[in-house]
C-alpha positions in Angstrom: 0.0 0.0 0.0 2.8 2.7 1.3 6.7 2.7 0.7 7.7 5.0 2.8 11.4 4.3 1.6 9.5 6.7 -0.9 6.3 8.1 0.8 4.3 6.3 -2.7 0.6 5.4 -2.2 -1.6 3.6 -4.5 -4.9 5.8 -4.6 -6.9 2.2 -5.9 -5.7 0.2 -2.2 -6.3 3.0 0.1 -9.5 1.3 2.4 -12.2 3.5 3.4 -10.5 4.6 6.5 -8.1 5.7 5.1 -4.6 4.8 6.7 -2.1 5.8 9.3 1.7 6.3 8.5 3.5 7.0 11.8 7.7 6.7 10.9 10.9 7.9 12.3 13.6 7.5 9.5 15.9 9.1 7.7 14.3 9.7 4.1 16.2 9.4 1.1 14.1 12.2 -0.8 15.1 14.6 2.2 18.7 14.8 1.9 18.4 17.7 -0.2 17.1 19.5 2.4 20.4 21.8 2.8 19.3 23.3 -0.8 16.2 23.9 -0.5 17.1 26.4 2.4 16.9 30.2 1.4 18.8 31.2 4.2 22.5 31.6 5.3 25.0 29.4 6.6 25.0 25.7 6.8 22.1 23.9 7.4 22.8 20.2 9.4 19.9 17.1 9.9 20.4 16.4 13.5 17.5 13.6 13.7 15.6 11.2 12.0 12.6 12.8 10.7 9.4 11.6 12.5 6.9 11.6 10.2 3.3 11.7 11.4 -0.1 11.6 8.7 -3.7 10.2 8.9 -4.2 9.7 4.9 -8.0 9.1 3.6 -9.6 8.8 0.7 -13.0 10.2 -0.3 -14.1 9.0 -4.0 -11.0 9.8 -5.5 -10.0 12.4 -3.9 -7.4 12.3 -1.5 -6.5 13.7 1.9 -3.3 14.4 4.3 -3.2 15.5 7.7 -0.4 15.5 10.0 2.7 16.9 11.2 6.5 16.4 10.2 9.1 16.5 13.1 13.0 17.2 13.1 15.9 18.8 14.3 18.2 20.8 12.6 21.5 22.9 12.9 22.4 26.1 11.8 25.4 28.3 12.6 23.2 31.9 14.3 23.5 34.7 11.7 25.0 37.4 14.2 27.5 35.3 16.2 28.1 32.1 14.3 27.2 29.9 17.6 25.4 26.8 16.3 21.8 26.7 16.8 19.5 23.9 17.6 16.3 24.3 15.9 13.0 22.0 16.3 10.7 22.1 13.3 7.2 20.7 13.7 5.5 21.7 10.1 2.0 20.4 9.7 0.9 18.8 6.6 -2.6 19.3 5.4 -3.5 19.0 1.9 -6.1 18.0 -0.6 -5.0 16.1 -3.8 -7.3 15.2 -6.4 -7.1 13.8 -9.6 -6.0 15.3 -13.3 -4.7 18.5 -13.7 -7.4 21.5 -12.7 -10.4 21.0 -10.6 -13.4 22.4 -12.5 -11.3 24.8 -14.5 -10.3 26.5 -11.4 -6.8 27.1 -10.1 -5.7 25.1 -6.9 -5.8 26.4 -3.5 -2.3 26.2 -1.4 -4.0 22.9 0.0 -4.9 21.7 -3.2 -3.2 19.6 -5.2 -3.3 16.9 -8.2 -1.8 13.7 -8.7 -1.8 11.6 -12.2 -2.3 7.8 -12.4 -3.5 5.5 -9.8 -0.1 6.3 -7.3 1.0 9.6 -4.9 4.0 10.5 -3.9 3.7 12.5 -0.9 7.4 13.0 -0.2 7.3 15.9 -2.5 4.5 17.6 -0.6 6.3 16.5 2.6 9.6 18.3 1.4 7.4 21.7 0.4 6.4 21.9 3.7 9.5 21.3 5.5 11.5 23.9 3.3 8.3 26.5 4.1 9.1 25.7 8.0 12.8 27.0 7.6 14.1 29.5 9.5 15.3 32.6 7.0 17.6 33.8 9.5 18.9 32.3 12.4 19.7 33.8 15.5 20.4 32.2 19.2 18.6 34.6 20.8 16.7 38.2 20.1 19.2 40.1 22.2 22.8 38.7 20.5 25.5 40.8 20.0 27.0 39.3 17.3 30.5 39.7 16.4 33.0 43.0 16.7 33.1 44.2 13.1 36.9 44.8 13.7 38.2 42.1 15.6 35.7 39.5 15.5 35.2 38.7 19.2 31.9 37.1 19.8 30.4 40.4 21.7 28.0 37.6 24.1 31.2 36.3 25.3 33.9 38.9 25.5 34.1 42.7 25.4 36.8 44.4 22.8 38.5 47.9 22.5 37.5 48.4 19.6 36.6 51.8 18.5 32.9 51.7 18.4 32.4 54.6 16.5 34.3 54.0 13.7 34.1 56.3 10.4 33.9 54.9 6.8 37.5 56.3 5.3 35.5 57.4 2.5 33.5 59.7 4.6 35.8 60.8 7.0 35.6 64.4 5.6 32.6 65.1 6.1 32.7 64.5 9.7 34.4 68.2 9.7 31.8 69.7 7.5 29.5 72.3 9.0 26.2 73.2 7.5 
């Protein structure tokens, strides 16, 4: 009925009550995750991703609901600290056969699926790569790093002048108007 090797469903063995896929593993169609990231820095799997979805089938149509669960790692954007982050997407979608439903365009939660199988794993990844953090930081208040000396500023204090001018518009610090 399910591969979950490959999150593939035949639509035609789905029973009315649709079934349950509860899985910890480490997906093979996930791996990418890394790129599909917008943000900065290097982003690390930490866990096996628990996957969580009540999947039912009404006529043809098909429905998903459920939640995705993993860790991940990500150096913090202002002091370069790793980060721990815990993701916990929800998965809620609509698929339904062809390629429009009644001529219309498809909702966010909408989607189609061709022939008599569904690969959820691509709707699994979309929603995970949605769920990313576009910056990362390790907390609201961090200081970052010195823009001279590159001390982590939550750590350590520098000398560093704080008010330093831009060579380039050093002259106009004497300018009176």
């Amino acid at each position: 009925m399910i591969s979950t090797k490959a999150m593939v469903l035949r639509v035609s063995d789905l029973a009315e009550d649709g079934v349950h896929i509860e899985t910890l593993e480490e997906p093979e169609w996930l791996v990418n995750l890394p790129e599909l990231w917008s943000g900065s820095g290097v982003l690390t799997l930490l866990s096996k991703i628990g996957i969580d979805l009540q999947v039912t089938k009404v006529l043809k149509e098909v429905s998903v609901i459920g939640n995705v669960r993993l860790s991940i790692q990500s150096p913090c954007s202002r002091c370069v600290e790793p980060v721990k982050i815990e993701l916990n997407p929800e998965v809620s979608l609509v698929l339904s056969p062809g390629d429009k439903i009644g001529g219309q365009d498809l909702s966010l939660d909408h989607e189609t699926y061709q022939g008599e199988e569904v690969d959820l794993s691509n709707y699994i990844r979309e929603q995970v790569a949605i769920s990313l953090p576009v910056k990362v930081v390790c907390s609201e208040d961090c200081k970052g790093l010195c823009a001279t000396c590159g001390t982590n500023l939550n750590k350590d204090s520098c000398d560093c002048e704080k008010d330093q001018v831009d060579p380039r518009f050093a002259i106009l610090k004497d300018l009176k108007i």
